[in-house]
C-alpha angles and dihedrals in degrees: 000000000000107000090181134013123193102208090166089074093059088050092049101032143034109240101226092176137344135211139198106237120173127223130241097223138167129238094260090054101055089052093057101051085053086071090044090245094147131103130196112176102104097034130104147190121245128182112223125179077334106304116099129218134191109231123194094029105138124215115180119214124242118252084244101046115150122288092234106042117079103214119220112195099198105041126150113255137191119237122203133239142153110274086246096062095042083062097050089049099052090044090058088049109049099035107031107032104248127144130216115229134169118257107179140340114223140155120259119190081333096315130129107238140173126210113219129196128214094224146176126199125256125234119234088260101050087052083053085057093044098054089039083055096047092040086051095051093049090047083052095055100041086057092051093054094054096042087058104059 
């Protein structure tokens, strides 16, 4: 069940490869993106002494959050992978240029994952091609729709 999609990043970036990290959360946290009150457009995903964070990504506290938690809606928080893909990761980043970006939240057996994507970035013209593409597929089928009645 998808909680939060970023479909900025498929518009900005083509996804090479793409990889299911969990989140270390908090309590108060879980609870809010229960609501779907999460938002991952702007966020981003950094390696640091090989572990890797999302940054930006903005959980809003619930009106009843605990008396004796601050919650901080933008923290940075770790997200969890299998040494061998960290160092993939870190590999394709380093050496080839490549960024890491999230793609969705979603639950997973009652876990809280996001999906990240190996990505590098698109030209101007290559967005151009892209919206020609989409706007192409949605005249065609407008076309085939009218064609069948």
């Amino acid at each position: 069940m998808s909680i939060a999609q970023n479909k900025k990043a498929f518009f900005d970036y083509f996804i090479e490869d793409k990889y299911e990290a969990g989140v270390v959360l908090e309590g108060w946290e879980v609870k809010a993106i229960r609501e779907n009150r999460v938002n991952i457009k702007e966020a981003y995903v950094i390696i640091q002494r090989g572990e890797i964070y999302i940054i930006g990504c903005h959980v809003t506290p619930l009106g009843a959050a605990s008396t004796h938690i601050r919650p901080d809606a933008i923290r940075t928080r770790k997200l969890l992978l299998h040494s061998e893909e960290i160092l993939k990761l870190i590999a394709k980043v380093e050496r080839a240029g490549y960024t890491i970006v999230p793609l969705d939240m979603h639950f997973s057996k009652g876990r809280v994952k996001v999906q990240i994507g190996l990505a590098k970035g698109k030209k101007q013209h290559d967005k151009r091609d892209t919206e020609k593409e989409r706007d192409w597929e949605r005249e065609k089928g407008r076309i085939m729709r009218a064609h069948n009645k």
